[in-house]
C-alpha positions in Angstrom: 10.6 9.3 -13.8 8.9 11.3 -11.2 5.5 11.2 -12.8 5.5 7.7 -13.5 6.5 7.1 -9.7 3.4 9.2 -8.9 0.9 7.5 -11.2 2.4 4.0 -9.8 1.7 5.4 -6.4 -1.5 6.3 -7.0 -2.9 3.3 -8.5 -5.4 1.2 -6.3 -3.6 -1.9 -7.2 -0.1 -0.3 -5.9 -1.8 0.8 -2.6 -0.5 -2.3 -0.3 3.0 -2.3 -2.2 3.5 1.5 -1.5 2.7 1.4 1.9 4.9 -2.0 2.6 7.7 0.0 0.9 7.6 2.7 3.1 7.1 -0.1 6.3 10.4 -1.3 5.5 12.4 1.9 4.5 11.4 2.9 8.2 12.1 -0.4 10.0 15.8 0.5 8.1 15.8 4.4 8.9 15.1 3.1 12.7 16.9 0.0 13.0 14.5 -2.2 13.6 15.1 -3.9 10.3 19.0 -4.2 9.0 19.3 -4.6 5.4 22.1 -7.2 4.0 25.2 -6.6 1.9 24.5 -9.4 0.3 22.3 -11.5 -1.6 20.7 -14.3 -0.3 20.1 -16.2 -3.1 23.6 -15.6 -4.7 25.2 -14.0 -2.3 26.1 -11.1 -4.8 26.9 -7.9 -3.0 25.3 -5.9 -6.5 22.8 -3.9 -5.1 20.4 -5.5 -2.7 16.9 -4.8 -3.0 13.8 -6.3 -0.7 11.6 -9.1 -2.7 7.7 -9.3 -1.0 6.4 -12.5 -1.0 3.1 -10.8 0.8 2.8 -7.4 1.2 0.3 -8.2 4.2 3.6 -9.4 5.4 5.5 -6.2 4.9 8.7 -7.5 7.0 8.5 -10.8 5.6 11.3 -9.6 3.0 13.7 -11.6 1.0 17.0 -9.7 0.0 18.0 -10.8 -3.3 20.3 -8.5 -5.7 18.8 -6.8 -9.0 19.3 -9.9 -11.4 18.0 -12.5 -8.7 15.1 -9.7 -8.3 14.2 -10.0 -11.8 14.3 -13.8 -12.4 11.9 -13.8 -10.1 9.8 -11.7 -11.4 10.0 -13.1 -14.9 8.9 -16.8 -13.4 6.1 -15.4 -12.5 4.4 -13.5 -15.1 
């Protein structure tokens, strides 16, 4: 898992998601950013993960729990 985390990291097309990942772990770390408990699409409480509409937009986030996460995902491929 490690080395595919690295190779994902790595990859030119990754660039502007990796570093709007790290934007908004540290707007949590610091408290400028507060993360819900709870989805805002379903309002499931099964862990909540940050959905980027841009990533030029890195606090522009949408939390949404895993399943809500991957619908939207799968709508758009």
């Amino acid at each position: 898992r490690t080395e595919q985390n690295r190779r994902w990291c790595n990859k030119e097309e990754n660039k502007s998601k990796r570093k709007a990942h790290l934007i908004v772990y540290k707007a949590i770390k610091i408290g400028k950013l507060l993360k819900p408990k709870n989805c805002q699409r379903c309002n499931s409480d099964d862990y909540i993960q940050g959905h980027h509409e841009d990533y030029n937009k890195p606090l522009d986030i949408l939390w949404l729990c895993h399943n809500c996460h991957n619908a939207i995902h799968k709508v758009r491929r």
